[in-house]
SEMI-837127 format. One line per field, with one value per residue (C-alpha): residue number from 0; residue in one letter; chain; x, y, z. Coordinates in steps of 0.1 Angstrom, whole numbers, padded with zeros to 4 digits. Example, Ala and Ser with C-alpha at 12.3 -4.5 7.8 and 13.67 -1.06 7.14 Angstrom:
residues 2
pado = [0  1] .
gumar = [A  S] .
lovex = [A  A] .
xx = [0123  0137] .
yy = [-0045  -0011] .
zz = [0078  0071] .
//
This chain:
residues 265
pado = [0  1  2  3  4  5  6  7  8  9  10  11  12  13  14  15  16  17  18  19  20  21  22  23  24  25  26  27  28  29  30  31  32  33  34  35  36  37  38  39  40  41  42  43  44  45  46  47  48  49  50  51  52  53  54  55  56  57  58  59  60  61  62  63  64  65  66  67  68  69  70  71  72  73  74  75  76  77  78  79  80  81  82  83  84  85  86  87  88  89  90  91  92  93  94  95  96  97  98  99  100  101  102  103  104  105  106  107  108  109  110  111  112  113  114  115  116  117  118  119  120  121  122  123  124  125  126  127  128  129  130  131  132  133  134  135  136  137  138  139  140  141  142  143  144  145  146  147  148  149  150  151  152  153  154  155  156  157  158  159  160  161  162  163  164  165  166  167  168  169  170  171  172  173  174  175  176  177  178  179  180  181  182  183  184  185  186  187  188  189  190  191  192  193  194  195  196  197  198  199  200  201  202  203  204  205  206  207  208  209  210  211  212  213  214  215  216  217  218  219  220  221  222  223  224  225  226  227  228  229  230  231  232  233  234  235  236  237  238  239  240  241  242  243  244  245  246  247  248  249  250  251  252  253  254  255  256  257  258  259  260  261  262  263  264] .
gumar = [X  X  X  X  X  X  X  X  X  X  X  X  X  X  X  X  X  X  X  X  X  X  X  X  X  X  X  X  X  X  X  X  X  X  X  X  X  X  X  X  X  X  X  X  X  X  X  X  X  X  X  X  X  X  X  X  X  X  X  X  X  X  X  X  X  X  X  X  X  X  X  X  X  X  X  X  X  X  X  X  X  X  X  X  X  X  X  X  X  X  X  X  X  X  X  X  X  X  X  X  X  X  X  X  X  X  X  X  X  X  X  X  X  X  X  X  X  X  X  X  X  X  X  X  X  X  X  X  X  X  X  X  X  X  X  X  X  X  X  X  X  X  X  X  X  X  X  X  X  X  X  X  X  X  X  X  X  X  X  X  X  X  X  X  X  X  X  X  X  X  X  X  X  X  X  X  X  X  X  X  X  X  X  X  X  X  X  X  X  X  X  X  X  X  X  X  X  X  X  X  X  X  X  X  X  X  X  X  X  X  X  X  X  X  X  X  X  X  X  X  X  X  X  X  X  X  X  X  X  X  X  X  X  X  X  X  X  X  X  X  X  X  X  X  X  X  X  X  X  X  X  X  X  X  X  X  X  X  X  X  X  X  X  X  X] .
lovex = [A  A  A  A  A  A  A  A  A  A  A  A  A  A  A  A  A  A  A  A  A  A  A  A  A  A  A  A  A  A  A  A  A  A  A  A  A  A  A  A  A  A  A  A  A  A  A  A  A  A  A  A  A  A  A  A  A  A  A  A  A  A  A  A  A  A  A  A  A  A  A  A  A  A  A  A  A  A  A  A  A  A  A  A  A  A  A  A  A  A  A  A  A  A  A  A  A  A  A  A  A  A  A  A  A  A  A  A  A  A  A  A  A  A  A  A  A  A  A  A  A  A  A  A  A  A  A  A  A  A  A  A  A  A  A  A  A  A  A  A  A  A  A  A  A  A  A  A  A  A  A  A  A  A  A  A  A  A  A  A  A  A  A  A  A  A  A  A  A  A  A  A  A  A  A  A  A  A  A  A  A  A  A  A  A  A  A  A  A  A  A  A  A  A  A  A  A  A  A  A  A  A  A  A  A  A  A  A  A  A  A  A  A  A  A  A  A  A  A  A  A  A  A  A  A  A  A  A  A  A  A  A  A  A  A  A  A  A  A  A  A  A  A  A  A  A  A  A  A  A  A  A  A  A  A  A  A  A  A  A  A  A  A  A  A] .
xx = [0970  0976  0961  0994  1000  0967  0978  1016  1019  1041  1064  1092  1121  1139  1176  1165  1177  1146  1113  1087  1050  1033  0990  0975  0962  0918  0903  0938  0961  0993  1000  0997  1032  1044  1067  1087  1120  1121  1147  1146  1186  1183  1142  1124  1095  1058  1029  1001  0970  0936  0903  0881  0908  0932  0938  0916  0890  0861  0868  0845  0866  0872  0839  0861  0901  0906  0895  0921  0946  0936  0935  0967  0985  0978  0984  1016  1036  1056  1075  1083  1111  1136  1134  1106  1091  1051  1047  1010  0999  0961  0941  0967  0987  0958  0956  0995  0993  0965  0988  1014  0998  0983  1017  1033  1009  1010  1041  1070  1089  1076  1079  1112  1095  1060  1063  1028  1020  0993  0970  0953  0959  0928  0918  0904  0869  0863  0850  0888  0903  0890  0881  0852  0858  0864  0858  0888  0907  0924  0920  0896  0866  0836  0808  0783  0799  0780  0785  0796  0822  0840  0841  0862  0884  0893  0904  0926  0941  0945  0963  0984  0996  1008  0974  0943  0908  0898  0882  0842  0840  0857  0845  0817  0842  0866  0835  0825  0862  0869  0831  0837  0871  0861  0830  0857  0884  0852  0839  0871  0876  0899  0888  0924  0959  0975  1010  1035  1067  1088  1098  1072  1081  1057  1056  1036  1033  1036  1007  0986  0951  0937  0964  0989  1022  1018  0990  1013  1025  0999  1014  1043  1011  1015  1052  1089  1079  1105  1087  1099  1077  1084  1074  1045  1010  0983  0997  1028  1042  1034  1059  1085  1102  1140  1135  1112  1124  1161  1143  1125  1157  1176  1151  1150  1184  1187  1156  1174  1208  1187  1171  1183  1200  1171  1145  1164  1177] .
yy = [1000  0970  0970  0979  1009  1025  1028  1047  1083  1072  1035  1030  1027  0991  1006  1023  1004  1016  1030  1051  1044  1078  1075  1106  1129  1137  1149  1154  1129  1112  1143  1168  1155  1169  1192  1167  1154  1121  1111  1112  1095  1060  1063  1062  1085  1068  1086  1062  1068  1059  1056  1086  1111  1126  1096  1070  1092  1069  1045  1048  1059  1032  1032  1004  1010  0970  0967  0990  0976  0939  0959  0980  0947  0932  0963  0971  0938  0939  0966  0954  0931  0956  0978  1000  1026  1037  1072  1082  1122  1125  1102  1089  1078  1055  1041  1037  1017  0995  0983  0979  0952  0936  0936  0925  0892  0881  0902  0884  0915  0933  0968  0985  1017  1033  1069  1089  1122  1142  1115  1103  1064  1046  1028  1060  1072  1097  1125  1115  1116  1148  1185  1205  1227  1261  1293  1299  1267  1245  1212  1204  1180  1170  1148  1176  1200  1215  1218  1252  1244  1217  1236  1261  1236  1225  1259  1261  1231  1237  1273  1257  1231  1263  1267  1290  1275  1247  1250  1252  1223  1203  1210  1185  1158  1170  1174  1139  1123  1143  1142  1100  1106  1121  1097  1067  1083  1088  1056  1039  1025  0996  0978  0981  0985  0968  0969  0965  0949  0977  1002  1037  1072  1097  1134  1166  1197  1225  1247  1218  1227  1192  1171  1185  1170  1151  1136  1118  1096  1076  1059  1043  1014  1007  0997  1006  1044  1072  1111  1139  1171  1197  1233  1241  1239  1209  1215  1220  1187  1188  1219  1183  1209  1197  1187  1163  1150  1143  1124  1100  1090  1090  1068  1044  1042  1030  1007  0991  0987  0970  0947  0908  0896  0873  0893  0921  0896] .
zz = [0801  0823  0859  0879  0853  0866  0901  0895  0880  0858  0850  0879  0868  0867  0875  0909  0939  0962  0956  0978  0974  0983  0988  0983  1010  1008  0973  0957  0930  0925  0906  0935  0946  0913  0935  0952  0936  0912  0938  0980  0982  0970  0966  0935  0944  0930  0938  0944  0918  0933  0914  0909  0901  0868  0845  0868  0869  0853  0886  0916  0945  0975  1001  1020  1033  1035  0998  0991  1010  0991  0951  0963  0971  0943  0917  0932  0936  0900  0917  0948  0939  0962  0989  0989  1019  1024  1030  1040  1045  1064  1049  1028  1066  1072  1034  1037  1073  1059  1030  1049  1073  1041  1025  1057  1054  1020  1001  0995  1001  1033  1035  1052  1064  1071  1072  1086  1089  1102  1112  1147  1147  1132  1159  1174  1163  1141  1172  1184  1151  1136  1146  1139  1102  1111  1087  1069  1085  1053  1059  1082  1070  1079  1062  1071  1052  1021  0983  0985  1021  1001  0968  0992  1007  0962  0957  0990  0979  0942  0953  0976  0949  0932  0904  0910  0920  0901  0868  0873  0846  0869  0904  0899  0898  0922  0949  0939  0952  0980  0998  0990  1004  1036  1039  1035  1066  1088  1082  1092  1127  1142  1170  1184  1176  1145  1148  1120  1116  1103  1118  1117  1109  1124  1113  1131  1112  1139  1120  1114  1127  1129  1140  1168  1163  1201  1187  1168  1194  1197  1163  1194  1195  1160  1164  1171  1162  1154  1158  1140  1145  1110  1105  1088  1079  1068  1034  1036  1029  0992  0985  0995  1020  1027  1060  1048  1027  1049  1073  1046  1032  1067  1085  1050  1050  1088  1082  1053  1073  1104  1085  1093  1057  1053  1049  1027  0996] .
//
């Protein structure tokens, strides 16, 4: 399997006029977006595969988010020969932004669209970015947290993407991703502000108990920023609920349409 084939779910297809590169929120796959449609309008939905988990899962996850942005780059530029969109959930919000300023510098074709949700901009530190876990809170991480605290948090997740807890032959490995996950988001500071060129989406979750949705604003330094606050929970994003899923592929559509000729042929 060829490098790029290691980072998508599965081969995009060459007839779709626009694609949507989806990064992964903590501990979880490309496959945990198996709920949401093939389709969002005129997007090709491609979950994002990252080292350390389902059919990568001999690759040491990422200690380092610009290395990522530089292997991500690189991996993904055979399909972006047309209009394509980041979308970033949690961790995955900060994976998507630092791909998108790496793409913005060296990618023929720029992105159109970053969309984030739940996530504190990344120039904040980590006692700014994220709460304290609290008993029987989904969600929440913390570097501290034990063994038998994360092996919790796998089964919430794993329930919520509609299975039961994870197998025990296979916590070992889904511990070993999502502690390095957590380790990477906490480890993760910009000095400032890195703005992008296109245009941001930014989602609150109403439930979320990390990120309040006003928290959300603080993306308006990253760019010409649209807000859009959704019901539901920390989760509730994988379950692709409609409203969702509308404003991806409204805000896409308008990015496309604003977009000076010269920069969209």
């Amino acid at each position: 399997m060829n490098a790029t084939g290691r980072w998508l779910l599965r081969e995009p297809l060459p007839e779709v006029p626009a694609r949507l590169f989806c990064l992964p929120y903590s501990g979880t796959g490309a496959s945990s977006l198996r709920r949401w449609p093939a389709r969002i309008g005129q997007l090709e939905v491609c979950p994002v595969q990252l080292p350390g988990r389902e059919h990568r899962i001999r690759h040491e996850p990422y200690q380092d988010v610009q290395r990522f942005a530089d292997d991500a780059c690189e991996a993904l530029a055979p399909w972006l020969d047309r209009p394509y969109a980041l979308f970033g959930h949690c961790m995955g919000a900060l994976l998507a932004h630092a791909l998108a300023v790496r793409l913005e510098r060296s990618a023929e074709r720029p992105p159109a669209l970053l969309v984030v949700s739940s996530a504190v901009v990344p120039h904040l530190p980590p006692s700014r970015r994220y709460r304290a876990p609290s008993p029987g809170v989904t969600g929440v991480y913390h570097p501290s947290m034990t063994d038998e605290e994360f092996t919790a948090e796998l089964h919430q997740v794993s329930q919520a993407l509609g299975g039961g807890d994870v197998l025990p032959e296979l916590v070992p490995l889904a511990l070993r991703v999502l502690r390095a996950d957590v380790e990477l988001c906490y480890g993760y500071q910009l000095a400032a502000p890195v703005p992008v060129r296109c245009p941001v989406t930014a989602l609150g979750w109403t439930d979320d108990p990390e990120v309040a949705p006003a928290q959300m604003d603080g993306w308006r330094d990253y760019g010409t920023v649209r807000r859009h606050d959704l019901d539901g929970g920390k989760l509730t994003y994988l379950a692709a609920p409609p409203a969702l899923l509308r404003i991806i592929e409204d805000d896409f559509a308008e990015a496309v349409s604003a977009r000076p000729a010269a920069t969209s042929s």
